[in-house]
PALO-320604 format. One record per residue (C-alpha): x, y, z; residue number from 1. Coordinates in steps of 0.25 Angstrom, whole numbers, plus 5000, padded with zeros to 4 digits. Layout:
N
u = X, v = Y, w = Z, n = NUM
...
***
This chain:
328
u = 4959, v = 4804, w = 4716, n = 1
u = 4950, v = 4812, w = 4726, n = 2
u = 4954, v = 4811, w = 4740, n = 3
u = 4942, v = 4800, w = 4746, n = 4
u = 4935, v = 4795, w = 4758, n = 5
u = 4927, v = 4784, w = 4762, n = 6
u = 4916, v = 4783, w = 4772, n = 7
u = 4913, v = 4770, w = 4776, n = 8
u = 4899, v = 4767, w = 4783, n = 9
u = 4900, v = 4756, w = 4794, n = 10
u = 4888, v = 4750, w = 4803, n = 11
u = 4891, v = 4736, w = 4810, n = 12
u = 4901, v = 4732, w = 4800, n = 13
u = 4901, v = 4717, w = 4796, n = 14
u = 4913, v = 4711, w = 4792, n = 15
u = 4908, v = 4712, w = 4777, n = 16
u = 4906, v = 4727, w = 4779, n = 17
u = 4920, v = 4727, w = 4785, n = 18
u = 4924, v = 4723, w = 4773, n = 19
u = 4919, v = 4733, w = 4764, n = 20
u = 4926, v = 4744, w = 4773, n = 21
u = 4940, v = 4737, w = 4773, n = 22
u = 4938, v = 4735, w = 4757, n = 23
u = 4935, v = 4751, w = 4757, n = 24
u = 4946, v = 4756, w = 4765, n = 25
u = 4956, v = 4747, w = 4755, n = 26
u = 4953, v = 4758, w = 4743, n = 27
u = 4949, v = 4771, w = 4752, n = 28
u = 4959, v = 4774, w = 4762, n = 29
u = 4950, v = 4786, w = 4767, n = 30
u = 4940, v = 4777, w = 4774, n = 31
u = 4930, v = 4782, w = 4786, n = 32
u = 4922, v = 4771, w = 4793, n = 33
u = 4909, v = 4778, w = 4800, n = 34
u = 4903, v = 4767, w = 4809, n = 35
u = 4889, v = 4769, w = 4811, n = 36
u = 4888, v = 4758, w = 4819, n = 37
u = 4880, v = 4760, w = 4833, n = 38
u = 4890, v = 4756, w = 4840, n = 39
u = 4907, v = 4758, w = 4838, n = 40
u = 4916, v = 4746, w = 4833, n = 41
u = 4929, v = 4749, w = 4840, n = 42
u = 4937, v = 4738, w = 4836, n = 43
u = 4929, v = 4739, w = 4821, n = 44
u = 4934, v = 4755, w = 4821, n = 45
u = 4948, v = 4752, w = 4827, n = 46
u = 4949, v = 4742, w = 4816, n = 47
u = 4944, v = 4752, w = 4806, n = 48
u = 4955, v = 4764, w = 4810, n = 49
u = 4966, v = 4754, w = 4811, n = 50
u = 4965, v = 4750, w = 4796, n = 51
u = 4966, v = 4767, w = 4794, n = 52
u = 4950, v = 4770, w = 4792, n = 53
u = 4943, v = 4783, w = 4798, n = 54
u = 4932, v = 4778, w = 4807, n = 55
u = 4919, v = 4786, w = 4812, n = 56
u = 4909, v = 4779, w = 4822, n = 57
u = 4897, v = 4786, w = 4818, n = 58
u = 4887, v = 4779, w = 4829, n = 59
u = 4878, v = 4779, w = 4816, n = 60
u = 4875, v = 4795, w = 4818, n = 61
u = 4866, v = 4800, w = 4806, n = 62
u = 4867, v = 4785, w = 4800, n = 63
u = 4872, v = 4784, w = 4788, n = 64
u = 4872, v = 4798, w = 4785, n = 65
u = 4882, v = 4802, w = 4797, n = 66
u = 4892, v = 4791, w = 4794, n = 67
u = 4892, v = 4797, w = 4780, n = 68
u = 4894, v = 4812, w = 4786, n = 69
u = 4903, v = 4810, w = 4797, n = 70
u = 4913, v = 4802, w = 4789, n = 71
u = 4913, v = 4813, w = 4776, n = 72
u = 4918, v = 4822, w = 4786, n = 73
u = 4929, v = 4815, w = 4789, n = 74
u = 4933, v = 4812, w = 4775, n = 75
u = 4931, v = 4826, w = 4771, n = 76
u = 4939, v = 4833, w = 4783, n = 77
u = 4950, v = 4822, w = 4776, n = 78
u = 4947, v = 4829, w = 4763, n = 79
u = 4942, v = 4819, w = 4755, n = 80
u = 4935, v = 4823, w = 4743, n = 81
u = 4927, v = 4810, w = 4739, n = 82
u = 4921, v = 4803, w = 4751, n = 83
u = 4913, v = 4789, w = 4746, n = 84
u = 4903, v = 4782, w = 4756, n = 85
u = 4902, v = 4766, w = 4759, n = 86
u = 4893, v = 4758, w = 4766, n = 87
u = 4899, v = 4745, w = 4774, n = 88
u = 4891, v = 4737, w = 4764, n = 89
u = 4897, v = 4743, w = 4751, n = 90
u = 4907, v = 4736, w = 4743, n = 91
u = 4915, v = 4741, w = 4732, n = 92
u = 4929, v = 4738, w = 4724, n = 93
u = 4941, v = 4742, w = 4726, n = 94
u = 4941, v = 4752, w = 4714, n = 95
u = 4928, v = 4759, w = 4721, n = 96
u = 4933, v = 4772, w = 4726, n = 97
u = 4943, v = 4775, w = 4715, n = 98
u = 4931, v = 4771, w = 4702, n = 99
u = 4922, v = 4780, w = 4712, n = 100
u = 4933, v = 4792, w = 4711, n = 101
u = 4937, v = 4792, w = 4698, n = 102
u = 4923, v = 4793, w = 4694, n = 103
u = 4920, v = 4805, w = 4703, n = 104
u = 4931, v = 4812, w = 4699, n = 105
u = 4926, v = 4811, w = 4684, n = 106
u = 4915, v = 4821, w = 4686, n = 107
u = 4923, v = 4830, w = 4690, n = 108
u = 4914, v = 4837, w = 4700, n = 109
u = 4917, v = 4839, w = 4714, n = 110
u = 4903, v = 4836, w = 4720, n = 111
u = 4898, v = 4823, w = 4717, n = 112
u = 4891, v = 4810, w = 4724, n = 113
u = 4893, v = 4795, w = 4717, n = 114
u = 4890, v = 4782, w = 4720, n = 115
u = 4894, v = 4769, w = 4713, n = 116
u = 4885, v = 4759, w = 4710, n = 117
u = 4879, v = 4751, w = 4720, n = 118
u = 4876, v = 4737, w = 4717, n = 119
u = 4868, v = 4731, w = 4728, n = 120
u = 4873, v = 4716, w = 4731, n = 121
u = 4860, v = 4711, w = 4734, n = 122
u = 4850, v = 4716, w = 4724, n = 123
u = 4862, v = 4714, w = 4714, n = 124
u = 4859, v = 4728, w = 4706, n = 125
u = 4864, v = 4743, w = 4708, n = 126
u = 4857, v = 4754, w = 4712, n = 127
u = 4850, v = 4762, w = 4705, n = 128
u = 4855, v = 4776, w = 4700, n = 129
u = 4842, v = 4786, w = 4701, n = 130
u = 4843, v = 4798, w = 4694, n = 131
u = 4833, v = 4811, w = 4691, n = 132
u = 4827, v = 4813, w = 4678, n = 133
u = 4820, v = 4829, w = 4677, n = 134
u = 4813, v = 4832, w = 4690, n = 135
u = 4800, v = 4826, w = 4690, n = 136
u = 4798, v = 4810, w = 4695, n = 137
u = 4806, v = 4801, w = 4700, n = 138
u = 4823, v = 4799, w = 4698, n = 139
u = 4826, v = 4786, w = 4689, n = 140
u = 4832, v = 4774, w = 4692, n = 141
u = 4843, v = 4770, w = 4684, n = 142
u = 4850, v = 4757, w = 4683, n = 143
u = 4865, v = 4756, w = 4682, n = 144
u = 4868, v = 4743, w = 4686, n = 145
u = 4874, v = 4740, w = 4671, n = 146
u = 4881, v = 4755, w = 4671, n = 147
u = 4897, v = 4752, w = 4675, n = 148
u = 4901, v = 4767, w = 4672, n = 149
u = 4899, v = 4783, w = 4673, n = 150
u = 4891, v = 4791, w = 4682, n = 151
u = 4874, v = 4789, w = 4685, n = 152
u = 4869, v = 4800, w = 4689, n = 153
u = 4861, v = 4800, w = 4701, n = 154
u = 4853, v = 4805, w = 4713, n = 155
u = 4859, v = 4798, w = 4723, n = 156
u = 4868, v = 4787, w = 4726, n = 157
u = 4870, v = 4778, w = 4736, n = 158
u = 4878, v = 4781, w = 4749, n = 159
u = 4887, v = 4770, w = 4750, n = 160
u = 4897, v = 4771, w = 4739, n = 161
u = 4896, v = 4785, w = 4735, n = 162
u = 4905, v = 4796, w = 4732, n = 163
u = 4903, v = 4810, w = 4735, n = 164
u = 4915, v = 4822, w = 4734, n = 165
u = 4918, v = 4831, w = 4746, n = 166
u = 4912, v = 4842, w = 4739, n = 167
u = 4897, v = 4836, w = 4737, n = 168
u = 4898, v = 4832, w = 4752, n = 169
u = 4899, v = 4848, w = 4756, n = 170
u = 4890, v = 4850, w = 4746, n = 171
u = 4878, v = 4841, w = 4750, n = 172
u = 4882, v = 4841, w = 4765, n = 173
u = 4880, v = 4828, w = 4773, n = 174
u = 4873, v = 4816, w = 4773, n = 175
u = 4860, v = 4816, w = 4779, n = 176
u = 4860, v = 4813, w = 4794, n = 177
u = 4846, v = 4813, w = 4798, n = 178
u = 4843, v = 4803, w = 4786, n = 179
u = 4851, v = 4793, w = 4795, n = 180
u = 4851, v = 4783, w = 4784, n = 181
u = 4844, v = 4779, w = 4771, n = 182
u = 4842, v = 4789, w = 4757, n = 183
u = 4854, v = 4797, w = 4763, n = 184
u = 4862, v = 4794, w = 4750, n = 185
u = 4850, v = 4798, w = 4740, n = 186
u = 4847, v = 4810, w = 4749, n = 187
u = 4862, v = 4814, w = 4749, n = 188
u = 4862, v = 4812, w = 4732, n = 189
u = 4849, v = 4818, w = 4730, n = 190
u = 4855, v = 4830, w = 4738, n = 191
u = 4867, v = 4829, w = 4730, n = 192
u = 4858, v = 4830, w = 4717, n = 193
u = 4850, v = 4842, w = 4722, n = 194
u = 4864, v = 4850, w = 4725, n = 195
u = 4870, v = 4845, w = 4710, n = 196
u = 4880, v = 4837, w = 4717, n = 197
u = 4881, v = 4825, w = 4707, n = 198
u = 4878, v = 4810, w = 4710, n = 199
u = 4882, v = 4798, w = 4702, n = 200
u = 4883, v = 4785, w = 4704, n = 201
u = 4895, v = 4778, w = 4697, n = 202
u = 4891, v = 4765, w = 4690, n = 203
u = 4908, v = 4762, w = 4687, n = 204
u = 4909, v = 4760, w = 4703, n = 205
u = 4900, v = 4750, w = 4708, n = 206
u = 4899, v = 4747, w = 4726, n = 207
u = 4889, v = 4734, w = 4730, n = 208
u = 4882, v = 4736, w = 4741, n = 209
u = 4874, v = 4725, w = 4750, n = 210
u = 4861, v = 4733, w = 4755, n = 211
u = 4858, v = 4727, w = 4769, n = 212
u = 4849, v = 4715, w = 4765, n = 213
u = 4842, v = 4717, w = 4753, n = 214
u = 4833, v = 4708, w = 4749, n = 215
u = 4827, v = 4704, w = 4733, n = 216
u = 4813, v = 4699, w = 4732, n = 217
u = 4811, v = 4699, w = 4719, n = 218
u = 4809, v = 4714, w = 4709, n = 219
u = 4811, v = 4721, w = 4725, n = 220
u = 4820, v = 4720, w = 4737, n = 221
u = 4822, v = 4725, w = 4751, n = 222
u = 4832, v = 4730, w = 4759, n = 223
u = 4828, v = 4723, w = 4774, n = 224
u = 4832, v = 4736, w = 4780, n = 225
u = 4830, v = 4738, w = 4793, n = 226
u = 4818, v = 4747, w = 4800, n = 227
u = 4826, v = 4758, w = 4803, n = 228
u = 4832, v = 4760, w = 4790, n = 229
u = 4818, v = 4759, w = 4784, n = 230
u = 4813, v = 4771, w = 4792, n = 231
u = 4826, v = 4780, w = 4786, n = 232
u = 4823, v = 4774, w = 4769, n = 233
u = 4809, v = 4778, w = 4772, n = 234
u = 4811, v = 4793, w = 4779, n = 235
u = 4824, v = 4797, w = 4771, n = 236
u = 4818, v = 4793, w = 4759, n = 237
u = 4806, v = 4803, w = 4762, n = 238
u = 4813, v = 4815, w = 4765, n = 239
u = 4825, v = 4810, w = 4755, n = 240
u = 4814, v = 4811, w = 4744, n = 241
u = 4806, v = 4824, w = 4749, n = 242
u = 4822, v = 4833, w = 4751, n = 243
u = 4826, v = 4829, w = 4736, n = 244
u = 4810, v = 4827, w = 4729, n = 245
u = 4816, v = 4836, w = 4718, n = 246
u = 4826, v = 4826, w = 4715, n = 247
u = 4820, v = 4812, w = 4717, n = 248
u = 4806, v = 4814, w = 4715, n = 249
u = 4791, v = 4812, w = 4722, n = 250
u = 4790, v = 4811, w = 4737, n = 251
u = 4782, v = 4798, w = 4735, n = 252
u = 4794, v = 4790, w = 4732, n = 253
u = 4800, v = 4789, w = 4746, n = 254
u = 4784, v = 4784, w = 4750, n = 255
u = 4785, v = 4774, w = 4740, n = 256
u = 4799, v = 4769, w = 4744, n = 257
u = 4793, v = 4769, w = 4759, n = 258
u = 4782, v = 4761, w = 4752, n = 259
u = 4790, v = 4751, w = 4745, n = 260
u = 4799, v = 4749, w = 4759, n = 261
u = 4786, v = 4746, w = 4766, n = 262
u = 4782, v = 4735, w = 4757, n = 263
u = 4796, v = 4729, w = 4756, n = 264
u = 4797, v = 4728, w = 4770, n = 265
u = 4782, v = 4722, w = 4771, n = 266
u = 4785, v = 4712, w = 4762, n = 267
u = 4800, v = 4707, w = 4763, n = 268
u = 4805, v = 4713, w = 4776, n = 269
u = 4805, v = 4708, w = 4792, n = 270
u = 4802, v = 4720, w = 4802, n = 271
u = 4792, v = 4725, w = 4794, n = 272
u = 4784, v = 4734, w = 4806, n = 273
u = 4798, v = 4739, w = 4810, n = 274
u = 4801, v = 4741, w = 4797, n = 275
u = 4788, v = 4749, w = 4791, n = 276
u = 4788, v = 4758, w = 4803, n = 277
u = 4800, v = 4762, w = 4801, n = 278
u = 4797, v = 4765, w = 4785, n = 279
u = 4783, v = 4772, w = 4789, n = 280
u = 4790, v = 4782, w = 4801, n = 281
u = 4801, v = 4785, w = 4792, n = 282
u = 4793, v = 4789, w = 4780, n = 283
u = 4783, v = 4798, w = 4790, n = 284
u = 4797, v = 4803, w = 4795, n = 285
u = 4801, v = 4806, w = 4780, n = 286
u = 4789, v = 4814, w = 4778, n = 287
u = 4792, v = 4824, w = 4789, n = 288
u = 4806, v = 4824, w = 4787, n = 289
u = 4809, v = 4818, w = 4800, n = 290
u = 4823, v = 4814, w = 4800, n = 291
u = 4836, v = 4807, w = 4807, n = 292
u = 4835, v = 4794, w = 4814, n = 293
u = 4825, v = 4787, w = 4817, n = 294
u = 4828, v = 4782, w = 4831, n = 295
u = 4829, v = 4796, w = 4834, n = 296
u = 4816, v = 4802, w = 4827, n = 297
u = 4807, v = 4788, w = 4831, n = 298
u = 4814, v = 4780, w = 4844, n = 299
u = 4802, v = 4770, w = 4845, n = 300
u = 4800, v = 4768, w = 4832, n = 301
u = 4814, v = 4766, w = 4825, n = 302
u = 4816, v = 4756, w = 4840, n = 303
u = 4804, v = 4749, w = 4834, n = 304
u = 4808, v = 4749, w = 4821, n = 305
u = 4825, v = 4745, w = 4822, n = 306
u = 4822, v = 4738, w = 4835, n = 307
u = 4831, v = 4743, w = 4847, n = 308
u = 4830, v = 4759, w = 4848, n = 309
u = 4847, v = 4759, w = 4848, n = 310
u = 4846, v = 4751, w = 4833, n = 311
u = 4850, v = 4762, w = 4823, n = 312
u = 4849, v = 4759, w = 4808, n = 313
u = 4859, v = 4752, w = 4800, n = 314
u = 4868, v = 4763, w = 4793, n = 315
u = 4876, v = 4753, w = 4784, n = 316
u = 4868, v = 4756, w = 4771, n = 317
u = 4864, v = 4766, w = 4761, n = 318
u = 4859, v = 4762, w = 4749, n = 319
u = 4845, v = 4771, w = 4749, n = 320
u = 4833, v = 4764, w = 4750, n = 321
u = 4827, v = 4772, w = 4739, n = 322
u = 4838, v = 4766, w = 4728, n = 323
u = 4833, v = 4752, w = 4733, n = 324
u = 4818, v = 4752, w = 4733, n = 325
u = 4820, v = 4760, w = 4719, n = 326
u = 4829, v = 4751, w = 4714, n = 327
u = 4821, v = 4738, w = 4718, n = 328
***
């Protein structure tokens, strides 16, 4: 079996989340911990060291994306040659990171990315797989929530869960900072795709994952994320879309996903001024290719918007907000 690492994404832990870690580190022994919390938990951290884990305070520099980044260096300088990603709201068996390395070994290529399939608790489905069919059009949506085995290919997969070798990480480089959060899982596969680095995801290895607070009314759905988190979907999809046009298509996608948000927000959601400013400044920020974070880039606005100017977004969740409107 390939040498392995887990990275382990924590912000303001509950006892739930805890949980999840604690349940990790019982079949990964090469566990980093990168808190993006604001501020550090001492006494969580001490408790996290004393039970033999790595752990990284990472002040929630370059979101998601820098607690990604700063804890692959340290698995890679340990020389682990598979690194897997998890989010503090994923939950997986026991058998997860052996099924997830036996089947990454059988394609017997160095450089790859895979992700299991994802069932979402509280819509009670998987995820899509999206795959590319010639080069005009949009990429496909492929059900696979009856599939149990073999390899889908696909143009991205989801962050938390996923298995990328050593080799594909030199290769593609790191995760996209200034995207701070949101689409930098598709923007990272889609990279992937553009350099022949393949991406699967695995329908013999399935993780759940509870998606913040999702909510069903009736055909449609919305994700109650917070303004801040709107503005990065919204921008990052933008620019995600125009970098990689020749492998997910038209440019008028990521305004129609900004479009669907909009009316999700007006019809189901609370905040919704907060919340559609954010959308509207993050798809004019897109456009220019305005990137990083957006406390940074619009003070005033992102203090309107999350409501205290030291509030930074919630880093605790990856499943891209394309995947969801798409897959509503």
């Amino acid at each position: 079996m390939r040498n392995f690492g887990l990275i382990f994404v924590l912000y303001h832990p509950t006892e739930e989340f805890l949980e999840n870690l604690f349940k990790a580190r019982v079949v990964c022994k090469n566990l980093v911990a990168v808190d993006n919390s604001p501020e550090a938990d001492l006494h969580l951290h001490q408790l996290l060291r004393g039970q033999g884990m790595q752990v990284i305070f990472n002040h929630n520099e370059g979101g998601l994306a820098g607690a990604y980044n700063r804890g692959t260096e340290l698995l890679l300088d340990q020389q682990c040659e598979v690194i897997f990603l998890l989010d503090q709201d994923s939950d997986i068996d026991a058998s997860f990171f052996e099924d997830m390395l036996r089947d990454c070994n059988a394609l017997g290529v160095e450089e790859f990315l895979v992700g299991p399939k994802v069932y979402e608790v509280n819509l009670q489905s998987c995820m899509p797989a999206f795959q590319r069919e010639g080069n005009k059009g949009m990429p496909k949506r492929v059900r696979i929530d009856d599939e149990v085995k073999g390899m889908i290919p696909a143009l991205f997969v989801i962050s938390s869960g996923s298995a990328f070798s050593a080799s594909a990480y030199r290769k593609l480089g790191p995760f996209r900072e200034d995207y701070f959060i949101e689409y930098i899982d598709i923007e990272y596969g889609l990279r992937a795709v553009s350099q022949n680095v393949p991406v699967y995801m695995n329908a013999a290895v399935t993780m759940r994952q509870t998606t913040g607070k999702i909510e069903r009314h009736g055909k449609t759905y919305t994700t109650n994320h917070g303004a801040g988190r709107r503005y990065y979907s919204a921008r990052n999809a933008v620019h995600c879309i125009y970098i990689h046009r020749k492998y997910w298509g038209p440019q008028w996608v990521s305004t129609l996903l900004m479009v669907l948000q909009v009316l999700r927000v007006l019809q189901y959601e609370p905040q919704k001024l907060k919340k559609v400013t954010a959308l509207l400044c993050g798809y004019g920020d897109g456009i220019f290719g305005r990137l990083g974070s957006f406390e940074e880039r619009h003070p005033h606005i992102a203090a309107f918007c999350n409501g205290s100017k030291q509030q930074k977004v919630l880093a605790n969740n990856s499943t891209p907000d394309m995947a969801r409107e798409e897959q509503a």
